[in-house]
Biopython code that builds the backbone (N, CA, C, O; Angstrom):
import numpy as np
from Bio.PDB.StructureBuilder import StructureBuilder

atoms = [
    (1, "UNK", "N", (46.970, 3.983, -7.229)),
    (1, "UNK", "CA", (45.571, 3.636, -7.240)),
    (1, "UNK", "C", (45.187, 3.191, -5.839)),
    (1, "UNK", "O", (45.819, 2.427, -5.109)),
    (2, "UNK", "N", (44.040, 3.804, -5.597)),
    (2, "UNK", "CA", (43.964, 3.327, -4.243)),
    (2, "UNK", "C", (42.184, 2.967, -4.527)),
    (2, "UNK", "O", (41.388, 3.692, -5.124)),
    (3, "UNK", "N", (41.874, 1.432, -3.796)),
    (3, "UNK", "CA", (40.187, 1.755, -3.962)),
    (3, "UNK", "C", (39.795, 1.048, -2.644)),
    (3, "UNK", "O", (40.323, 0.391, -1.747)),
    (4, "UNK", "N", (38.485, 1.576, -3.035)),
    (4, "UNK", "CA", (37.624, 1.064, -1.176)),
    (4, "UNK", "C", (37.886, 1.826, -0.837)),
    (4, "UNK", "O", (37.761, 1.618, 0.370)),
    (5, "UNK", "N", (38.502, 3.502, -1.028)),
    (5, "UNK", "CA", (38.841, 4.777, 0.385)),
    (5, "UNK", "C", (37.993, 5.131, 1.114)),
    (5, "UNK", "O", (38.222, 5.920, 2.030)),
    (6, "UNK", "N", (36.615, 4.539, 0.831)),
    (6, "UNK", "CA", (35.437, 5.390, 1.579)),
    (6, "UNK", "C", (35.870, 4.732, 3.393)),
    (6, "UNK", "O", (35.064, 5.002, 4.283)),
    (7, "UNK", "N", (36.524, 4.311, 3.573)),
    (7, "UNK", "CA", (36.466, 3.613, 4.784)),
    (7, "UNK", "C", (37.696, 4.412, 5.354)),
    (7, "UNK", "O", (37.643, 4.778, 6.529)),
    (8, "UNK", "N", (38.788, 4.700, 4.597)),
    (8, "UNK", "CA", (39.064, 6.163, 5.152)),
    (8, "UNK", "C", (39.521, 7.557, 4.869)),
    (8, "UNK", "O", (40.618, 8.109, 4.948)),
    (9, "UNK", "N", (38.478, 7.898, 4.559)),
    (9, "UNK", "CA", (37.766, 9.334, 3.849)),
    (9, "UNK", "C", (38.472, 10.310, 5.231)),
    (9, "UNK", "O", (39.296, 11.216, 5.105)),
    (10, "UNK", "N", (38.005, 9.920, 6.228)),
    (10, "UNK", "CA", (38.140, 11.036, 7.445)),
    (10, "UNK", "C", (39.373, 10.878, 8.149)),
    (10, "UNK", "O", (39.617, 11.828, 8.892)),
    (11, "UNK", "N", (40.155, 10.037, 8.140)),
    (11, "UNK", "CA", (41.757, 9.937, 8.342)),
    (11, "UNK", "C", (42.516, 10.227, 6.811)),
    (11, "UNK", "O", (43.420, 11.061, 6.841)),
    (12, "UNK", "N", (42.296, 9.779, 5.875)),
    (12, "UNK", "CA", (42.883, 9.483, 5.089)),
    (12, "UNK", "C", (43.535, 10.497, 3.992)),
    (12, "UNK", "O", (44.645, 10.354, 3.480)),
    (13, "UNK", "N", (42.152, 12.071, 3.619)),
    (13, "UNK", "CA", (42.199, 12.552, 3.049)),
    (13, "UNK", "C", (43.400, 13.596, 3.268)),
    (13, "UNK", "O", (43.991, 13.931, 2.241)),
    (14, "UNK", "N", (43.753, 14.049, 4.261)),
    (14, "UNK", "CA", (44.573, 15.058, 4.662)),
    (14, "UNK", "C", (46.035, 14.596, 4.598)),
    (14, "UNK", "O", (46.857, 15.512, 4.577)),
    (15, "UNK", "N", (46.490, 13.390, 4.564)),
    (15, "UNK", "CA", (47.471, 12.257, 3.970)),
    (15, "UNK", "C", (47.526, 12.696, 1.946)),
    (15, "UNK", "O", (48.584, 12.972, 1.381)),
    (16, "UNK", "N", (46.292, 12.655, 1.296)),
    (16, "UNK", "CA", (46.269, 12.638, -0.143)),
    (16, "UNK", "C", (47.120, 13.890, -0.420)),
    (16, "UNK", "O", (48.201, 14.001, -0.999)),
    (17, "UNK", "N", (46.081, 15.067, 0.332)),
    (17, "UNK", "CA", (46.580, 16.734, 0.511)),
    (17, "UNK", "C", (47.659, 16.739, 0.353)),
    (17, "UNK", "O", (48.184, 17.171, -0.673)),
    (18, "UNK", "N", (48.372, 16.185, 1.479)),
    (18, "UNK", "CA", (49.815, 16.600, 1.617)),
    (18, "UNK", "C", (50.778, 15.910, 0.321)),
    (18, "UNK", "O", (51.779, 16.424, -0.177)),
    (19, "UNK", "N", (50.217, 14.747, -0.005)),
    (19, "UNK", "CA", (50.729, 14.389, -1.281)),
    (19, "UNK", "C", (50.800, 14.594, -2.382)),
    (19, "UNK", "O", (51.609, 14.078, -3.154)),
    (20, "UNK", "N", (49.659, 15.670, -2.737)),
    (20, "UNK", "CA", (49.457, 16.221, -3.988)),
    (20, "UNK", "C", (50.393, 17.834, -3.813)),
    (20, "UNK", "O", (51.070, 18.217, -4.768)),
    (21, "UNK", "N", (50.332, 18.554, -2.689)),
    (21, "UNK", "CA", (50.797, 19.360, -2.526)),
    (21, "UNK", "C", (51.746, 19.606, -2.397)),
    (21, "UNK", "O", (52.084, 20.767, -2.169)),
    (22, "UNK", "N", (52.818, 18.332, -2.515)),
    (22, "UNK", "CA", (54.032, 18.056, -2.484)),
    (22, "UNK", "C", (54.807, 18.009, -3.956)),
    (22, "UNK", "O", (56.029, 18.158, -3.945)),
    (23, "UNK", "N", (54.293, 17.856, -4.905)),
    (23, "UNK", "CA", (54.578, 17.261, -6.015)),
    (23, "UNK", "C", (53.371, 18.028, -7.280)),
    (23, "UNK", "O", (52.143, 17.978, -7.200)),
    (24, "UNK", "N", (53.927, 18.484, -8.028)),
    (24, "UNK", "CA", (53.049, 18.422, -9.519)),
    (24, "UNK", "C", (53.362, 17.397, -10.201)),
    (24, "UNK", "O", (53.256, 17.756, -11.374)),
    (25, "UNK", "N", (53.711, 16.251, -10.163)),
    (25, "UNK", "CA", (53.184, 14.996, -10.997)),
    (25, "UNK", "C", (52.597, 13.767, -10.709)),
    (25, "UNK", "O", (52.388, 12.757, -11.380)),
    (26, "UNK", "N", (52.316, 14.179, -9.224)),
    (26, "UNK", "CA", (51.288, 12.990, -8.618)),
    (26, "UNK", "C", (50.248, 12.825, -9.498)),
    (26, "UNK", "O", (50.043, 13.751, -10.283)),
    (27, "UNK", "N", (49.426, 11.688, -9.554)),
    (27, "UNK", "CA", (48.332, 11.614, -9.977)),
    (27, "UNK", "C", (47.596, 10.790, -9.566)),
    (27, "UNK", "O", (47.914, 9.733, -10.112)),
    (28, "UNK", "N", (46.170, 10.533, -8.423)),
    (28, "UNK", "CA", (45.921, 9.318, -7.915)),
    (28, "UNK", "C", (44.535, 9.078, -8.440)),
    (28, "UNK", "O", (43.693, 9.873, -8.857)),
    (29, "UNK", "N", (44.520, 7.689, -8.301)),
    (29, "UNK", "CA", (42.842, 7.391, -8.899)),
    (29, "UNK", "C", (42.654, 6.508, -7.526)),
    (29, "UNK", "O", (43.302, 5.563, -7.076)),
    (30, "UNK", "N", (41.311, 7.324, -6.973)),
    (30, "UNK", "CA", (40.660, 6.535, -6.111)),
    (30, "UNK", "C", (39.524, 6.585, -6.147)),
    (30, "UNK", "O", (38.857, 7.598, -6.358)),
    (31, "UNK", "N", (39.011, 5.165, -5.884)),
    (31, "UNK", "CA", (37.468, 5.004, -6.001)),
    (31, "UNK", "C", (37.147, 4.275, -4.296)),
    (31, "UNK", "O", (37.741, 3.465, -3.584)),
    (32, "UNK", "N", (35.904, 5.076, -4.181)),
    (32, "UNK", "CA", (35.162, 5.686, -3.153)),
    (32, "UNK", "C", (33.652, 5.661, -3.160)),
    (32, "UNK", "O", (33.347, 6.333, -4.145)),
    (33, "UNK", "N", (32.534, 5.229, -2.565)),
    (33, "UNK", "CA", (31.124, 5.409, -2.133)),
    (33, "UNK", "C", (31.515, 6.861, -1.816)),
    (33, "UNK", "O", (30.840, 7.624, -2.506)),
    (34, "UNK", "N", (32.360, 7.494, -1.021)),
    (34, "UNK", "CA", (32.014, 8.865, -0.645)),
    (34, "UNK", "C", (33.103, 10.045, -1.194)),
    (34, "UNK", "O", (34.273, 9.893, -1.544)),
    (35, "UNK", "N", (32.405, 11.094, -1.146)),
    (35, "UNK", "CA", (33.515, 12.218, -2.084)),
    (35, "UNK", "C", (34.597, 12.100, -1.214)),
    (35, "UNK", "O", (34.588, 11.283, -0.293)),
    (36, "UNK", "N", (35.585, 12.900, -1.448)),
    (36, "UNK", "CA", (36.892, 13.022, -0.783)),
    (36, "UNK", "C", (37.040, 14.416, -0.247)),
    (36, "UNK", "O", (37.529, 14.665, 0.855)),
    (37, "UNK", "N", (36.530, 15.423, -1.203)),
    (37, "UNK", "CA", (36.312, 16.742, -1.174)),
    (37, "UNK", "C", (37.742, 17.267, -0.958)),
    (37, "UNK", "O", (37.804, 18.028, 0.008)),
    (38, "UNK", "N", (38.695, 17.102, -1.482)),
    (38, "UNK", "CA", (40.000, 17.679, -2.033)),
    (38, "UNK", "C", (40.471, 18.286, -3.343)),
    (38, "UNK", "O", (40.230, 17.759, -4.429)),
    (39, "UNK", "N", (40.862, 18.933, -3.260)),
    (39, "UNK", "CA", (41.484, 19.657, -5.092)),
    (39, "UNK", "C", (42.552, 18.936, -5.349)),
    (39, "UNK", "O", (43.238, 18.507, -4.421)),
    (40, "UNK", "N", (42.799, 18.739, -6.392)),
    (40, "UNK", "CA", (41.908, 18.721, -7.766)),
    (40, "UNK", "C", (40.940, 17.418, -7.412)),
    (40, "UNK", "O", (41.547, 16.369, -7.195)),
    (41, "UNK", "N", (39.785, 17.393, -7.349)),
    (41, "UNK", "CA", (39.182, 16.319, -7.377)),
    (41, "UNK", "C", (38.179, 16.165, -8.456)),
    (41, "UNK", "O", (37.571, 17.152, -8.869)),
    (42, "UNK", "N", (37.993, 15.089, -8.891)),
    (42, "UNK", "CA", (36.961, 14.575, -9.857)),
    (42, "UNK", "C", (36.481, 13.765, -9.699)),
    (42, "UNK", "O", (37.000, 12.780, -9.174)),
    (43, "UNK", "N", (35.203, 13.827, -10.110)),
    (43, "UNK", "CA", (33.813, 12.676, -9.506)),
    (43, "UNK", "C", (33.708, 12.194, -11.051)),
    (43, "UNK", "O", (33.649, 12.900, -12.057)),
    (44, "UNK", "N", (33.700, 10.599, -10.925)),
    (44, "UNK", "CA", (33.239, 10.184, -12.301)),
    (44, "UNK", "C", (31.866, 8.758, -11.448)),
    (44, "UNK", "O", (32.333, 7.727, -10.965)),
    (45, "UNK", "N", (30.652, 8.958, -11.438)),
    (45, "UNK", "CA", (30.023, 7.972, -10.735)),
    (45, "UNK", "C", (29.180, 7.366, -11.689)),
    (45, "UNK", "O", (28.464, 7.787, -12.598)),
    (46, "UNK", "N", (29.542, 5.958, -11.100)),
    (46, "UNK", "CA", (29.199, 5.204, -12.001)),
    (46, "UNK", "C", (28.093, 4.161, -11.730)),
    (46, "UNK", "O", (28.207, 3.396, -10.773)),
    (47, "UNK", "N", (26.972, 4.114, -12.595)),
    (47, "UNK", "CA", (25.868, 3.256, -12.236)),
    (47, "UNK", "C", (26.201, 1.728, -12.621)),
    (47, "UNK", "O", (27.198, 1.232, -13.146)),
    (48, "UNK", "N", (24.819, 1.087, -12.098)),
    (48, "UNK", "CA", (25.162, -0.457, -11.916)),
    (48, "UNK", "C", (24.533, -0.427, -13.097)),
    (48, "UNK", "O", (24.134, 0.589, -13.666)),
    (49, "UNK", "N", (24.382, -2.229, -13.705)),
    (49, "UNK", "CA", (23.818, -2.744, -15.122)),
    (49, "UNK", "C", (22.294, -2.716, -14.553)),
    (49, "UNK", "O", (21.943, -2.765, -13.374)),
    (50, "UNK", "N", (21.449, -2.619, -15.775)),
    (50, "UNK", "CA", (19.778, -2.220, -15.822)),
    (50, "UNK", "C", (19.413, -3.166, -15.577)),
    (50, "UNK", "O", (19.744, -4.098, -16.310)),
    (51, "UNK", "N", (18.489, -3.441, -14.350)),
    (51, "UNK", "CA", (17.901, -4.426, -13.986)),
    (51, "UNK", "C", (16.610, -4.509, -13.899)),
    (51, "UNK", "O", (16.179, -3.408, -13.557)),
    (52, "UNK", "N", (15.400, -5.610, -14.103)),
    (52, "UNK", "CA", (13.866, -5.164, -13.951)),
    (52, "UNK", "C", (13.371, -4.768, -12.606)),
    (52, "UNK", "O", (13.920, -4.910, -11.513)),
    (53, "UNK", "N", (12.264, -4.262, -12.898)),
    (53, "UNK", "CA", (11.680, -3.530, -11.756)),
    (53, "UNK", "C", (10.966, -4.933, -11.384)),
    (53, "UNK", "O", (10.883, -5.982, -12.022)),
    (54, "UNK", "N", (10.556, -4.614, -10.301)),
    (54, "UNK", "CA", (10.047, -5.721, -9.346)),
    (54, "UNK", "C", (8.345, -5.965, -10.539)),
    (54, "UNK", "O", (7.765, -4.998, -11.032)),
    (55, "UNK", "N", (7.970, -7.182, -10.707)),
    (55, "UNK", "CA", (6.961, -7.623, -11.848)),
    (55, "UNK", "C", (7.657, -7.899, -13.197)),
    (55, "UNK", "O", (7.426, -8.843, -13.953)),
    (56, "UNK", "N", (8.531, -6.925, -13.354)),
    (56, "UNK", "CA", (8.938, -7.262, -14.760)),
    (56, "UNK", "C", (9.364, -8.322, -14.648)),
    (56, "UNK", "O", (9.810, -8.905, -13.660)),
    (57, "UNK", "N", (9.144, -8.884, -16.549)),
    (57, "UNK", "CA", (10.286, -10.228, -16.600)),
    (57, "UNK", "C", (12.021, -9.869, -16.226)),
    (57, "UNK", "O", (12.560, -8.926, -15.647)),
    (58, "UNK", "N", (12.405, -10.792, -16.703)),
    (58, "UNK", "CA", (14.403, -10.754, -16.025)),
    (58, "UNK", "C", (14.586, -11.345, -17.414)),
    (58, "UNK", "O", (14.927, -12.526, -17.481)),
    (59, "UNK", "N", (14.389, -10.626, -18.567)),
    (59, "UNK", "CA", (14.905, -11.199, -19.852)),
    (59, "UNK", "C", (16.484, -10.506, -20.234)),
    (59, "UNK", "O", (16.725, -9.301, -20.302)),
    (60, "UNK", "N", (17.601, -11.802, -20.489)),
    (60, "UNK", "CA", (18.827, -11.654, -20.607)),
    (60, "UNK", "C", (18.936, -10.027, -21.755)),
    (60, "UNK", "O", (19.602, -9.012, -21.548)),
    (61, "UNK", "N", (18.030, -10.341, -22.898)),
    (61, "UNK", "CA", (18.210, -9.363, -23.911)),
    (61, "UNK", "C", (17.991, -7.989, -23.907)),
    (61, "UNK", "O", (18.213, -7.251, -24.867)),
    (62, "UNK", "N", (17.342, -7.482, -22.293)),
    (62, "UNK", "CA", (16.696, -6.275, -21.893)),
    (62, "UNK", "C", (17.709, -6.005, -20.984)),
    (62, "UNK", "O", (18.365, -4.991, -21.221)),
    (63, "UNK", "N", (17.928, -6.495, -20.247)),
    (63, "UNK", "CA", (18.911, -6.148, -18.494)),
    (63, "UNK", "C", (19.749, -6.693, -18.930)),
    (63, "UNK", "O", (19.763, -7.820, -19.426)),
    (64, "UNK", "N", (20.871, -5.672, -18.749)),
    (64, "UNK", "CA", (22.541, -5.976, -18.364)),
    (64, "UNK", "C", (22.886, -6.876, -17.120)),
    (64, "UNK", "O", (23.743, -7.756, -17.042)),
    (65, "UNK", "N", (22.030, -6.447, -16.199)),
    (65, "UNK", "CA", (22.405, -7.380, -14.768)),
    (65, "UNK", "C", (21.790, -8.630, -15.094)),
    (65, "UNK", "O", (22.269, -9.417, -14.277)),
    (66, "UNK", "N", (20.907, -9.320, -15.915)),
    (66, "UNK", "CA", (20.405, -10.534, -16.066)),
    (66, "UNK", "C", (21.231, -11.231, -17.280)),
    (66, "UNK", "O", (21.375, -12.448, -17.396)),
    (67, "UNK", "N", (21.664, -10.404, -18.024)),
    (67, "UNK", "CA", (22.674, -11.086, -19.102)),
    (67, "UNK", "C", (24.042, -11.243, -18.366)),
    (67, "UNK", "O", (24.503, -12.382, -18.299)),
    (68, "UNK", "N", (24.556, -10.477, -17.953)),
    (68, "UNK", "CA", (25.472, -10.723, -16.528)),
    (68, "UNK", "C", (25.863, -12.247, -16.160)),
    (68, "UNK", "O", (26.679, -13.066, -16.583)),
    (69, "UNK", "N", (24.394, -12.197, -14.677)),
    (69, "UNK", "CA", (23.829, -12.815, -14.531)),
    (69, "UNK", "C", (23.870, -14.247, -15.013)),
    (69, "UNK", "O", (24.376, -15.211, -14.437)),
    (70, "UNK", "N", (23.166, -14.205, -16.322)),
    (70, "UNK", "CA", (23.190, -15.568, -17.268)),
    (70, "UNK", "C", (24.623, -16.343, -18.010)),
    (70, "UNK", "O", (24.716, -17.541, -18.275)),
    (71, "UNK", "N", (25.518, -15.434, -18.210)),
    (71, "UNK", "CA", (26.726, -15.145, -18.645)),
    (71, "UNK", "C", (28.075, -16.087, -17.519)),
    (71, "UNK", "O", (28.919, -16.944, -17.783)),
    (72, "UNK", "N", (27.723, -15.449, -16.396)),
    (72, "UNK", "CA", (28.445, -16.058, -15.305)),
    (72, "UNK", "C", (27.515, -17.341, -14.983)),
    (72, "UNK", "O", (28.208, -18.163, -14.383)),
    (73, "UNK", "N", (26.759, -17.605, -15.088)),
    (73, "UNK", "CA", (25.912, -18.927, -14.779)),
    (73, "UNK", "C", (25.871, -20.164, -15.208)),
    (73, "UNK", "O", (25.566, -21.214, -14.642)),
    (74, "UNK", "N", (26.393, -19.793, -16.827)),
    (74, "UNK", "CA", (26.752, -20.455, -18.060)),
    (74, "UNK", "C", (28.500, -20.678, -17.425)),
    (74, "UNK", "O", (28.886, -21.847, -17.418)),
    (75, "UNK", "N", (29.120, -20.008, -17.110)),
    (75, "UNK", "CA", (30.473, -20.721, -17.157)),
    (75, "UNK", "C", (30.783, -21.883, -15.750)),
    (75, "UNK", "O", (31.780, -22.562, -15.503)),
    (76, "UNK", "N", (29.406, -21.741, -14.981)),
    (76, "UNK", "CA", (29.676, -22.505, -13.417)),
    (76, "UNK", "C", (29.023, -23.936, -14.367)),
    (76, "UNK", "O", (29.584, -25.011, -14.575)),
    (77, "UNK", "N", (27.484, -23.411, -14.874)),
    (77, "UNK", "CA", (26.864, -24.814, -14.960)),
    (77, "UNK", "C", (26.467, -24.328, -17.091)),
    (77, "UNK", "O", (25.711, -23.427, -17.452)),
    (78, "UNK", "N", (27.043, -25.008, -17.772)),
    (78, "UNK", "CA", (26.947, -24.895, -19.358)),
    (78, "UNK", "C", (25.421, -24.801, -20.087)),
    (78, "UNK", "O", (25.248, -24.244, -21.171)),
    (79, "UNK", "N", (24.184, -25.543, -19.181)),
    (79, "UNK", "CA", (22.959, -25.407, -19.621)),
    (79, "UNK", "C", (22.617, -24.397, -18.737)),
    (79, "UNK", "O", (21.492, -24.487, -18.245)),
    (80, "UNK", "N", (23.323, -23.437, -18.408)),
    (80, "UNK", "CA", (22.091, -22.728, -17.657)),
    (80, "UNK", "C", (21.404, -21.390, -18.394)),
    (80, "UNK", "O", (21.962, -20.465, -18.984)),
    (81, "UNK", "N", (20.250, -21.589, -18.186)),
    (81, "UNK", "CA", (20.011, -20.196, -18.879)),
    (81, "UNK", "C", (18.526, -19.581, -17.583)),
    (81, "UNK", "O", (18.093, -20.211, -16.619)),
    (82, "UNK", "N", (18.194, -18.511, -17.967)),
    (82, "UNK", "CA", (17.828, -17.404, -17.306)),
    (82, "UNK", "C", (15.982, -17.695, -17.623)),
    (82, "UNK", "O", (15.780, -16.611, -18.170)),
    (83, "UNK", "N", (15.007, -18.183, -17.637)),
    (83, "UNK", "CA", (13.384, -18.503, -18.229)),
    (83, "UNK", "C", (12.577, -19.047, -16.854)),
    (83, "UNK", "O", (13.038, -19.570, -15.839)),
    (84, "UNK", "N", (11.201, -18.720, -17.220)),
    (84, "UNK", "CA", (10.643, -19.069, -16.114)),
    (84, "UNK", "C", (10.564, -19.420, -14.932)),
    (84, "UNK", "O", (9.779, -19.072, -14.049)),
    (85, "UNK", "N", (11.549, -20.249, -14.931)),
    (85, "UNK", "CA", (11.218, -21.180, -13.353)),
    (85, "UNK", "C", (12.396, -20.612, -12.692)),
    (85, "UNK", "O", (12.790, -21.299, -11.750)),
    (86, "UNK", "N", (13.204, -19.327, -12.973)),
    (86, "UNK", "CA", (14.549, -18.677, -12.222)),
    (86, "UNK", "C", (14.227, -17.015, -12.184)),
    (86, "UNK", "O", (14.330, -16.438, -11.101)),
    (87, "UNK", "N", (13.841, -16.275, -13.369)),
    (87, "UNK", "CA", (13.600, -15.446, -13.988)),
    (87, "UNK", "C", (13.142, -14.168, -12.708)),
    (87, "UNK", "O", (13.397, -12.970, -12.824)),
    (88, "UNK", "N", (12.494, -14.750, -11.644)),
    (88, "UNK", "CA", (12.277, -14.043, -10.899)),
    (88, "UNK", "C", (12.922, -14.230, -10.125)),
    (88, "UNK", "O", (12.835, -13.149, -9.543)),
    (89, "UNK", "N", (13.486, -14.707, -9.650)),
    (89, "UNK", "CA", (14.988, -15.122, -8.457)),
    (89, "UNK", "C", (15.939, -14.004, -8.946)),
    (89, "UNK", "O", (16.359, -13.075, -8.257)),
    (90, "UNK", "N", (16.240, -14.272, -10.400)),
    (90, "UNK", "CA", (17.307, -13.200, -10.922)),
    (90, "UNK", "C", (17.039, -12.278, -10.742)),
    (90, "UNK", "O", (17.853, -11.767, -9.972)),
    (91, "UNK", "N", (15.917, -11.317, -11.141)),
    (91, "UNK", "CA", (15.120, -10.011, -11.203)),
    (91, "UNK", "C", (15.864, -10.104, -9.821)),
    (91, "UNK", "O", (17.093, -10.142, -9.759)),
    (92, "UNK", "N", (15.284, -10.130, -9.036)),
    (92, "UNK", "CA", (15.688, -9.911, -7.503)),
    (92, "UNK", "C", (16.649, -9.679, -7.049)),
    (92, "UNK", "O", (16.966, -8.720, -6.346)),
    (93, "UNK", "N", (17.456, -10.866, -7.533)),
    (93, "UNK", "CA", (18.933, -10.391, -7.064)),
    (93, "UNK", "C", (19.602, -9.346, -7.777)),
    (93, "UNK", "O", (20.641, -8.772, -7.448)),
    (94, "UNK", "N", (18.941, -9.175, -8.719)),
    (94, "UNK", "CA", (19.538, -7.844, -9.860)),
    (94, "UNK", "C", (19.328, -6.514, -8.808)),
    (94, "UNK", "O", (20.288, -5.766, -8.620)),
    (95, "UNK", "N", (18.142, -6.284, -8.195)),
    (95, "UNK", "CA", (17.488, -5.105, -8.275)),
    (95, "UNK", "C", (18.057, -4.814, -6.361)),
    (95, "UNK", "O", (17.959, -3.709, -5.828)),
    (96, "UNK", "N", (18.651, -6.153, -5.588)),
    (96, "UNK", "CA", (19.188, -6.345, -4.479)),
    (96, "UNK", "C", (20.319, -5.770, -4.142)),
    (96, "UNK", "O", (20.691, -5.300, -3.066)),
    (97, "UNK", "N", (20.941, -5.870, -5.395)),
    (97, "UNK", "CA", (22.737, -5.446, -5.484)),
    (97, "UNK", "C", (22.770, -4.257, -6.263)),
    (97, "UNK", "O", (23.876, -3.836, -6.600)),
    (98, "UNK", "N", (21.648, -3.587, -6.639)),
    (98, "UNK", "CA", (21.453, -2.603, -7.848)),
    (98, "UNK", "C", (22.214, -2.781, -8.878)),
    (98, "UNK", "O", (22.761, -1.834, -9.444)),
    (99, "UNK", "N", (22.357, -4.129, -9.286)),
    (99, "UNK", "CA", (22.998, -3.805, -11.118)),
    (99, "UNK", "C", (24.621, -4.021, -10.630)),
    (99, "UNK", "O", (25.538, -4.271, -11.412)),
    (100, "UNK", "N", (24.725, -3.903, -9.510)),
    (100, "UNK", "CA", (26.554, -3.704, -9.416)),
    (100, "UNK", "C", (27.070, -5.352, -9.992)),
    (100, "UNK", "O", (26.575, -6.422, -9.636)),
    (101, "UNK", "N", (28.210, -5.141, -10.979)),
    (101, "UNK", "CA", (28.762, -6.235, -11.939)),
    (101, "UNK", "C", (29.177, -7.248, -11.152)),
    (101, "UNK", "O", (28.652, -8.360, -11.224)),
    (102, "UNK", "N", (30.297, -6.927, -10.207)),
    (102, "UNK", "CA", (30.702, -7.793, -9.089)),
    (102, "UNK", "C", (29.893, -8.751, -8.651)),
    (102, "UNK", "O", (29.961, -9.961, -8.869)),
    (103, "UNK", "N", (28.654, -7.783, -7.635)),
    (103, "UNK", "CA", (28.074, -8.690, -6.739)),
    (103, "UNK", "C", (26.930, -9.390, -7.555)),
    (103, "UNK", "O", (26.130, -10.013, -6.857)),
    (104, "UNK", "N", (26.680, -9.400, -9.111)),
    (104, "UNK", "CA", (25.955, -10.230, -9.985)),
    (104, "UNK", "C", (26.674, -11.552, -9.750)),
    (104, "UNK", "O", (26.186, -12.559, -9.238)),
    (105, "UNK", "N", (28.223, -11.343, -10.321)),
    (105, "UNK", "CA", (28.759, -12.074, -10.306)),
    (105, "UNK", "C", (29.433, -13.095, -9.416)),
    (105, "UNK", "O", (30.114, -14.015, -9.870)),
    (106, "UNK", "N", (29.204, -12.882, -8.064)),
    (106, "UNK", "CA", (29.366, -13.356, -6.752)),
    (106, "UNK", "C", (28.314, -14.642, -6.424)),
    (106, "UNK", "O", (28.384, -15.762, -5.920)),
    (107, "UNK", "N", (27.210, -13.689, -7.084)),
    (107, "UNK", "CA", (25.780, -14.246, -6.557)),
    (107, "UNK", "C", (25.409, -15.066, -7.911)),
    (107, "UNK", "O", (24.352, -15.693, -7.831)),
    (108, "UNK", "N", (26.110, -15.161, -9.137)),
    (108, "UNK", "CA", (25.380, -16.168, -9.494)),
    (108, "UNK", "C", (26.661, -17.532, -9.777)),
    (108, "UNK", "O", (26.443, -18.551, -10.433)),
    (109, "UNK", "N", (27.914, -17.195, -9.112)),
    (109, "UNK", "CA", (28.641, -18.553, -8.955)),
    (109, "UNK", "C", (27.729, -19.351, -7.710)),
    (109, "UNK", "O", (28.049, -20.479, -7.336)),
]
sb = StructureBuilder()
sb.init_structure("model")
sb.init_model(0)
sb.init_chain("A")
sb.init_seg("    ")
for serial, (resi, resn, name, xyz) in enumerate(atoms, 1):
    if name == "N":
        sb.init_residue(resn, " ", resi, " ")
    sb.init_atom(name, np.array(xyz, "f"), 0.0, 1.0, " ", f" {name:<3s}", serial, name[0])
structure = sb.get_structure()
């Protein structure tokens, strides 16, 4: 398993080549921002959690990135929840990081 390769896609790939071409029982999983463009390759891309559009509310029960969000917020501070007086802070940071699970979770320790 290799991840983060997008950083080296252009050294790196011709290294995979020779490794797959060496062997029929290699099998590697790497995840990447950018293709690799090698055989056998497979793209599985994956979107972030649904977040509101800029105006909308940031209700936990609609957006994945605000239930997230609320989820990790609750285990730093036990009353916290996601309503009015935050609701648009969240939206924001949802729609900042596009939905990605991680950096929800970064950003609401």
């Amino acid at each position: 398993m290799l991840d983060n390769f997008e950083q080296l896609v252009a050294e790196g790939t011709a290294v995979l080549s020779d490794l797959l071409a060496a062997t029929d029982s290699l099998t590697l999983l790497v995840t990447s921002r950018e293709p690799l463009n090698i055989r056998p390759e497979r793209r599985f891309v994956l979107a972030g959690l649904s977040f509101p559009a800029e105006g909308e509310a940031a209700q936990p029960e609609v957006h994945g990135a605000v239930r997230l969000f609320e989820q990790v917020g609750q285990r730093v501070q036990p009353r916290f929840a996601v309503g009015v007086e935050n609701e648009a802070a969240v939206g924001r940071i949802g729609r900042l990081v596009q939905g990605i699970p991680l950096a929800i979770e970064l950003a609401a320790h």
